[in-house]
TIRO-2110 file (N, C-alpha, C; in Angstrom, 1 decimal):
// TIRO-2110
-110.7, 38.5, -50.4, N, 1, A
-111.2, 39.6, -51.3, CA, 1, A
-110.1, 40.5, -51.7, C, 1, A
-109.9, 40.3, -53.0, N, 2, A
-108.6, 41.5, -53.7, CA, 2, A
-109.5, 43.0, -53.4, C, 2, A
-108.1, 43.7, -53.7, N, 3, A
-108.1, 45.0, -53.6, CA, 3, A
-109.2, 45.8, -54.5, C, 3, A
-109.1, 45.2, -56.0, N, 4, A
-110.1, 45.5, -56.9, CA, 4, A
-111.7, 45.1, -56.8, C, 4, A
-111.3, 44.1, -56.2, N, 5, A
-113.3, 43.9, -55.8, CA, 5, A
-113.6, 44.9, -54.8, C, 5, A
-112.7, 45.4, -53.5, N, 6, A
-112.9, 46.6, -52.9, CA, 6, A
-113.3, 47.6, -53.5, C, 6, A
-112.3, 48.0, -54.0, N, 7, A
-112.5, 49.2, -54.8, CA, 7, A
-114.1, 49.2, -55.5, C, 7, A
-114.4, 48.3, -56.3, N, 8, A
-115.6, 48.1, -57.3, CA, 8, A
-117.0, 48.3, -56.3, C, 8, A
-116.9, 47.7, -54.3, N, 9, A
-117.6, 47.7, -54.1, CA, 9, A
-118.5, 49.3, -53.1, C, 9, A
-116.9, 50.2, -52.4, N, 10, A
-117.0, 51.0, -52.6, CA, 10, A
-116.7, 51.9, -53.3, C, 10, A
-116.9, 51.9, -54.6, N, 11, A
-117.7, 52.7, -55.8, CA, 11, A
-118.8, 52.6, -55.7, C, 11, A
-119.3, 51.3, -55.7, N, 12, A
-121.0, 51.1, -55.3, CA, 12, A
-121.5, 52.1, -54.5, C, 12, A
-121.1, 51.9, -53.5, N, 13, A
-121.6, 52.5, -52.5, CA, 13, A
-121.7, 53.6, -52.1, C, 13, A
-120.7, 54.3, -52.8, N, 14, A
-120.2, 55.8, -53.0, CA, 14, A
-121.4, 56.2, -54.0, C, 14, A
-121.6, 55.5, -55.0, N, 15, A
-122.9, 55.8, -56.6, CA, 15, A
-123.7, 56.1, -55.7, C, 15, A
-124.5, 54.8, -54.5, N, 16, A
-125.5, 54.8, -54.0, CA, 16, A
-125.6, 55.8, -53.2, C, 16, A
-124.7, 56.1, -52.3, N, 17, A
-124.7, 57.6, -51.4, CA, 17, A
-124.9, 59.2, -52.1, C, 17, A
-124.5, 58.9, -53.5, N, 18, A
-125.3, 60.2, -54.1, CA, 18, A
-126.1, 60.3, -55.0, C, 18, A
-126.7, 59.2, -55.3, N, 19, A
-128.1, 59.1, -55.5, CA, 19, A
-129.1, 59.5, -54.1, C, 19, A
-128.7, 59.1, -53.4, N, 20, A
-129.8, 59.5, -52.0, CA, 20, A
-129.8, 60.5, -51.9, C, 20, A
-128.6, 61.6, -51.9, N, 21, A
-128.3, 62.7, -51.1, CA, 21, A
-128.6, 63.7, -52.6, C, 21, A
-128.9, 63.5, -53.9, N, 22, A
-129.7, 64.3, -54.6, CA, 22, A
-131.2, 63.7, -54.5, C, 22, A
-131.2, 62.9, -54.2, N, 23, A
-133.2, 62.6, -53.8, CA, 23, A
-133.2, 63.2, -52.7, C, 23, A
-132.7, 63.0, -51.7, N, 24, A
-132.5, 64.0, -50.5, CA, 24, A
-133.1, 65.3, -50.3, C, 24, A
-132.4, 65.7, -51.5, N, 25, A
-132.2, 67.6, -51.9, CA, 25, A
-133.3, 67.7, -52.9, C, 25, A
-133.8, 66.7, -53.7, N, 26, A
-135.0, 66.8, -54.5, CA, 26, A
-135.8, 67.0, -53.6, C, 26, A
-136.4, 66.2, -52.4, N, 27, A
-137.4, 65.9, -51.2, CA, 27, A
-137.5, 67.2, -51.1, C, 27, A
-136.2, 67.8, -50.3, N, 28, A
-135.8, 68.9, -49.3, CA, 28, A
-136.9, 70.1, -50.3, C, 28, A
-136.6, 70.0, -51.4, N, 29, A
-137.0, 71.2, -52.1, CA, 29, A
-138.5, 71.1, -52.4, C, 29, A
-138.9, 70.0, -52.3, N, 30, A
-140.1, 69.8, -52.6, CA, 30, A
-141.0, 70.0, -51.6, C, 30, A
-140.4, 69.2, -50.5, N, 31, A
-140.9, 70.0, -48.9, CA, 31, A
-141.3, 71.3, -48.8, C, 31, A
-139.8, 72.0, -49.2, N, 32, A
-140.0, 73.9, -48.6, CA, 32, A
-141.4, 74.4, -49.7, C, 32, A
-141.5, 73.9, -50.9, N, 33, A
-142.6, 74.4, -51.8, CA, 33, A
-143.6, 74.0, -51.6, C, 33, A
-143.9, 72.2, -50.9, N, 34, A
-145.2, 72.1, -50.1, CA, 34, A
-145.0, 73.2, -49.1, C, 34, A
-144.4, 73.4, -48.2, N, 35, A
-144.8, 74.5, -47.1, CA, 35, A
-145.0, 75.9, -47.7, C, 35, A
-144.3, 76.6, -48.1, N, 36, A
-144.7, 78.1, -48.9, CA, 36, A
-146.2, 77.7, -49.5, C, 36, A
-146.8, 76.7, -50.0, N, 37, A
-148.6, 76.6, -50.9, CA, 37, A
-148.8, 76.4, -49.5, C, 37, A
-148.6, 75.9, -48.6, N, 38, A
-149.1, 75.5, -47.6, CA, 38, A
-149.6, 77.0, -46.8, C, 38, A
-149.0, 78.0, -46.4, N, 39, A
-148.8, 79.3, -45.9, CA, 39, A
-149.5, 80.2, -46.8, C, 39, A
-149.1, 80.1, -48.3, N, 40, A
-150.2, 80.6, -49.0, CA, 40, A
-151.8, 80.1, -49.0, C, 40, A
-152.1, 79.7, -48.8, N, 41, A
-153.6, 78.4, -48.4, CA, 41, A
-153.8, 79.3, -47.2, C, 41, A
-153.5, 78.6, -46.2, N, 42, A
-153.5, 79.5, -45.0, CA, 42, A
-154.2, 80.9, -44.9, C, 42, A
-153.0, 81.8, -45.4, N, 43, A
-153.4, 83.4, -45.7, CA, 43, A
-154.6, 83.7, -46.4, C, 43, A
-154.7, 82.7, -47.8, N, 44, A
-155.7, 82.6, -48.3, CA, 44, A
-156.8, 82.6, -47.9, C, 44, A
-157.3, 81.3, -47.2, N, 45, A
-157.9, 80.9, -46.0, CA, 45, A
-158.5, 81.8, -45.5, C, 45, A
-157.9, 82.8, -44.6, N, 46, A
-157.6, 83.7, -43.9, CA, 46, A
-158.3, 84.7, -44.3, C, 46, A
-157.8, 85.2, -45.6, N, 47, A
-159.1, 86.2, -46.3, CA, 47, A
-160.5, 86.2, -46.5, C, 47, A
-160.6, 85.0, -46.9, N, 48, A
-161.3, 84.7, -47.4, CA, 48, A
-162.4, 84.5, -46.1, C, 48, A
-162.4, 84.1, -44.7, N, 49, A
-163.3, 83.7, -43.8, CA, 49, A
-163.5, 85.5, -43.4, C, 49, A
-162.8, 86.7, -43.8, N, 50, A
-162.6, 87.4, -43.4, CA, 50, A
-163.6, 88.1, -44.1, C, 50, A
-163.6, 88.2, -45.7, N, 51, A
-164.6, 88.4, -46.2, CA, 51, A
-165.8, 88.1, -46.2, C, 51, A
-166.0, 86.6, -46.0, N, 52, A
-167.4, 86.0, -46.0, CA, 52, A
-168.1, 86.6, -44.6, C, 52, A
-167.2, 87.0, -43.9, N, 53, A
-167.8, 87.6, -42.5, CA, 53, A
-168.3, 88.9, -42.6, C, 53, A
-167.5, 89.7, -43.2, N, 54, A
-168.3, 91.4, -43.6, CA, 54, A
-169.2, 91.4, -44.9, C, 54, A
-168.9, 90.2, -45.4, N, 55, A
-170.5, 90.0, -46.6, CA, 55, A
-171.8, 89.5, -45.8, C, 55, A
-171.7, 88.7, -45.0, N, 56, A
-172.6, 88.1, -44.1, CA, 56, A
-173.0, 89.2, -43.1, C, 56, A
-172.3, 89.8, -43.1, N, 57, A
-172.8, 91.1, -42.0, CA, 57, A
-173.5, 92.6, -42.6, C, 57, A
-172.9, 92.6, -44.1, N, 58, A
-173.6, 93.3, -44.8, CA, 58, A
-174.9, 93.1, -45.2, C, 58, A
-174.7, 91.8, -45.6, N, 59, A
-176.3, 91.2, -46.2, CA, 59, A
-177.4, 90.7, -45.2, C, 59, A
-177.0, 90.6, -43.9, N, 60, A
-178.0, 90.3, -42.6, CA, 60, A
-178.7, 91.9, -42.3, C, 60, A
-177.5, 92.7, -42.5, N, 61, A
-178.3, 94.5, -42.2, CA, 61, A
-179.0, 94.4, -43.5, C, 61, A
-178.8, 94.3, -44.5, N, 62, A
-179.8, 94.7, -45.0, CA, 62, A
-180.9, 94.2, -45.4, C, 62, A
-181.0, 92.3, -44.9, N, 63, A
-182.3, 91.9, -44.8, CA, 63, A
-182.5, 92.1, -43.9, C, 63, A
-182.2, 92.9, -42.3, N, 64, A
-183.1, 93.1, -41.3, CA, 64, A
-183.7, 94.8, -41.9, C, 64, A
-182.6, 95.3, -42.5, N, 65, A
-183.5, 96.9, -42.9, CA, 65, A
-184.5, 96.6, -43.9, C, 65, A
-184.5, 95.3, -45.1, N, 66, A
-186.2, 95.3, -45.5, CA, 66, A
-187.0, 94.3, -44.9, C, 66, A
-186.5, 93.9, -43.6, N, 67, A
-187.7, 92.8, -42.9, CA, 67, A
-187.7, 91.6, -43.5, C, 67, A
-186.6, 91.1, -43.5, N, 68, A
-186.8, 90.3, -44.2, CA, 68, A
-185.9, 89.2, -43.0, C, 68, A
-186.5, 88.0, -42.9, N, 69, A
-186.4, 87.4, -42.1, CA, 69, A
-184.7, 86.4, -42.2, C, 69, A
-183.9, 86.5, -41.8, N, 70, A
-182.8, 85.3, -42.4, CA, 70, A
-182.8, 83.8, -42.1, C, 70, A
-183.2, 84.0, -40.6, N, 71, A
-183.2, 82.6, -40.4, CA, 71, A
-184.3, 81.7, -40.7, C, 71, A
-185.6, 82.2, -41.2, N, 72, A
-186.6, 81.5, -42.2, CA, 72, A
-185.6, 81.3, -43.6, C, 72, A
-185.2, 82.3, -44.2, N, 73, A
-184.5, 82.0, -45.7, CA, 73, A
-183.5, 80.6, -45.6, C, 73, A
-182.5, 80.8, -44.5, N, 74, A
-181.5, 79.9, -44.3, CA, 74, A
-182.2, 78.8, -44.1, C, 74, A
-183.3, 78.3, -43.3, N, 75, A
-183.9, 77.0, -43.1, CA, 75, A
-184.3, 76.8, -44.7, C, 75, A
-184.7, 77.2, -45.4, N, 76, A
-184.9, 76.6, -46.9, CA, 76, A
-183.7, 76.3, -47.9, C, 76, A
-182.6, 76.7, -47.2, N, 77, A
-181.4, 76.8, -48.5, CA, 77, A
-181.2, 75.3, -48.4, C, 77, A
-181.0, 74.5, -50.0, N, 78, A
-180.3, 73.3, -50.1, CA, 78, A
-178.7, 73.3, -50.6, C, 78, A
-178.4, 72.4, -49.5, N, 79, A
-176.7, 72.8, -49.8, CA, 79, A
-176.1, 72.1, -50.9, C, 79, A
-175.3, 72.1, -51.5, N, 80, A
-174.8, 71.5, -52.5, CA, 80, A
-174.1, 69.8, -51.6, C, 80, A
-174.1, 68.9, -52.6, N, 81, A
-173.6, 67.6, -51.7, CA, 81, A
-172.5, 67.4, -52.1, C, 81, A
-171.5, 66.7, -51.2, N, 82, A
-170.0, 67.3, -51.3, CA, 82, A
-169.4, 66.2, -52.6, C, 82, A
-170.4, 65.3, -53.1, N, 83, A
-170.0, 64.7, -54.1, CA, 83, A
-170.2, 65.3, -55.6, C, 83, A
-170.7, 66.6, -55.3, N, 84, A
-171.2, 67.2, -56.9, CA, 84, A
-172.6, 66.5, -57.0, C, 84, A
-173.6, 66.1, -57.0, N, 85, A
-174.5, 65.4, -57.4, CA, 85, A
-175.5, 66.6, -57.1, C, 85, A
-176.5, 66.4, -58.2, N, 86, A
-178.0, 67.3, -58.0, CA, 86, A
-178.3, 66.6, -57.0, C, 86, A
-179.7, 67.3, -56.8, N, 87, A
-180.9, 66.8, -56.3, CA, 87, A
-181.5, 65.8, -56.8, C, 87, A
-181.8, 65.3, -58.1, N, 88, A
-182.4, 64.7, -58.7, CA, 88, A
-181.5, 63.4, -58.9, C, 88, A
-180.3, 63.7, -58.7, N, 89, A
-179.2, 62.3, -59.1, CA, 89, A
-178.7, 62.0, -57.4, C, 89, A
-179.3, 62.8, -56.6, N, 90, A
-179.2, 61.8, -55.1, CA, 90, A
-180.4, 60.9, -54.8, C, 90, A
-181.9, 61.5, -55.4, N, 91, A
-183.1, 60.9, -55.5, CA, 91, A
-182.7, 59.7, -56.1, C, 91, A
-182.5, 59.6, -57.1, N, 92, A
-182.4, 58.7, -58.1, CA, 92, A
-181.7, 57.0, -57.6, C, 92, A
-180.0, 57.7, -56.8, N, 93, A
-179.6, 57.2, -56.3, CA, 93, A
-179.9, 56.6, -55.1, C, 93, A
-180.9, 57.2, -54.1, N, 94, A
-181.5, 56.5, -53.2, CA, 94, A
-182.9, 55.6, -53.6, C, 94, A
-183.4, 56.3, -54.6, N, 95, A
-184.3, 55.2, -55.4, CA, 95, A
-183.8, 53.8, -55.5, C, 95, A
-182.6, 53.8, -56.3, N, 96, A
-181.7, 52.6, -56.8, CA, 96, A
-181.4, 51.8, -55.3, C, 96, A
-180.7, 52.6, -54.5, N, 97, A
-180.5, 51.8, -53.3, CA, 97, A
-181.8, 50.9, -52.7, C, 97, A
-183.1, 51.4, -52.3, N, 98, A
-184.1, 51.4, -52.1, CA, 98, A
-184.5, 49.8, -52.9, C, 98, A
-184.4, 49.6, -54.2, N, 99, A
-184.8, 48.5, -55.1, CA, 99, A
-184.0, 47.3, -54.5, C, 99, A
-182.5, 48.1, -54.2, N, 100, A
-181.9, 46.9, -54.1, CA, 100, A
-181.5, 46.0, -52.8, C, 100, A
-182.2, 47.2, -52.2, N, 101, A
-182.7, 46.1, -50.1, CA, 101, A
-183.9, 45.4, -49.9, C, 101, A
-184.9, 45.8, -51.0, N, 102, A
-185.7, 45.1, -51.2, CA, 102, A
-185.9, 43.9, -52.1, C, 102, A
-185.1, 43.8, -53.1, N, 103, A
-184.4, 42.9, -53.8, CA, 103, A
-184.0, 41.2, -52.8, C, 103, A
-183.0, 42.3, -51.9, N, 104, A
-182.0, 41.5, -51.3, CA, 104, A
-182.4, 40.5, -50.5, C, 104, A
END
C-alpha cells in the first residue's frame, strides 16, 4: 500500500470522525432540551396536582355547606375514554364487535 492510498484512507476516516462528533454535539444538544421540557413538565405537573387539590377542597366545602352529597355525584360521572370516543361511538363499536363473534 503507497503512501497516497494512506493518506486518502485516513482522510476517510478523519471526514468520518467529524461527522460523528457534530451528530454527537447535535444529540448532546438535543438531550439537554429534552431534559429542560422534561423539568418544565415536571414543575408543571407539579402545579397543576397542586391546584386540582385546593379546587377539590374548595368545591367538596361547598357541596358539604349545601348538602349536597359528593360521593353520590362522583358515582354518576362518565369519564371521558382515553381514545376520544363518545358514548355513542363506544356503543356502536361494541355493537359491531358483538355482530362479528356471532358471525364468526
Amino acid at each position: 500500500m503507497g503512501l497516497g492510498s494512506t493518506a486518502k484512507t485516513l482522510q476517510k476516516v478523519a471526514d468520518i470522525a467529524e461527522k460523528l462528533f457534530k451528530r454527537m454535539n447535535q444529540m448532546r444538544q438535543e438531550i439537554q432540551g429534552l431534559q429542560a421540557a422534561l423539568d418544565n413538565t415536571e414543575t408543571d405537573t407539579a402545579e397543576l396536582r397542586r391546584e386540582l387539590a385546593e379546587t377539590r377542597a374548595l368545591v367538596e366545602a361547598v357541596a358539604e355547606a349545601e348538602g349536597v352529597d359528593t360521593e353520590a355525584v362522583l358515582e354518576d360521572v362518565t369519564y371521558p375514554d382515553p381514545e376520544g370516543k363518545t358514548a355513542a361511538e363506544r356503543a356502536a363499536a361494541e355493537a359491531d364487535d358483538d355482530g362479528d363473534e356471532a358471525a364468526a
